[in-house]
C-alpha angles and dihedrals in degrees: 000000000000095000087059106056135055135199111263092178161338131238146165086195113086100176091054086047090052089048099042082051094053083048087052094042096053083060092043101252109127129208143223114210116202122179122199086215100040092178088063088093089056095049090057097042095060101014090050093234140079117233114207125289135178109230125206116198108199128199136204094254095231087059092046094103098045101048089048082060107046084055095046087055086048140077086268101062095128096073105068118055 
């Protein structure tokens, strides 16, 4: 699997990564998440608060280009370079 995806980007904003997915989605691009803390979820769901967390949004490497595109042509241009 791991031939067959590539990095789209990096955040330490989840809930700008779960929004930027759904965007993706609605164009049929789907998405892997992949957080660098993965009990952070957990700690929110019972702390009431979410510690940081890096997020990785991953992409099927034949859809790469469109879905940089479809971000670049969104509210969340700047981040993808």
């Amino acid at each position: 699997m791991a031939q067959d995806t590539q990095i789209l980007l990096k955040t330490d904003d989840r809930i700008m990564a779960e929004d930027i997915s759904s965007l993706l989605e609605e164009s049929g691009i789907f998405t892997l998440l992949r957080s660098d803390n993965p009990a952070s979820s957990v700690m929110g769901a019972y702390v009431g608060f979410n510690p940081l967390e890096g997020i990785t949004m991953m992409v099927n490497v034949k859809e790469y280009a469109q879905a940089k595109e479809i971000i670049q042509n969104s509210p969340f241009a700047e981040v993808v370079q």
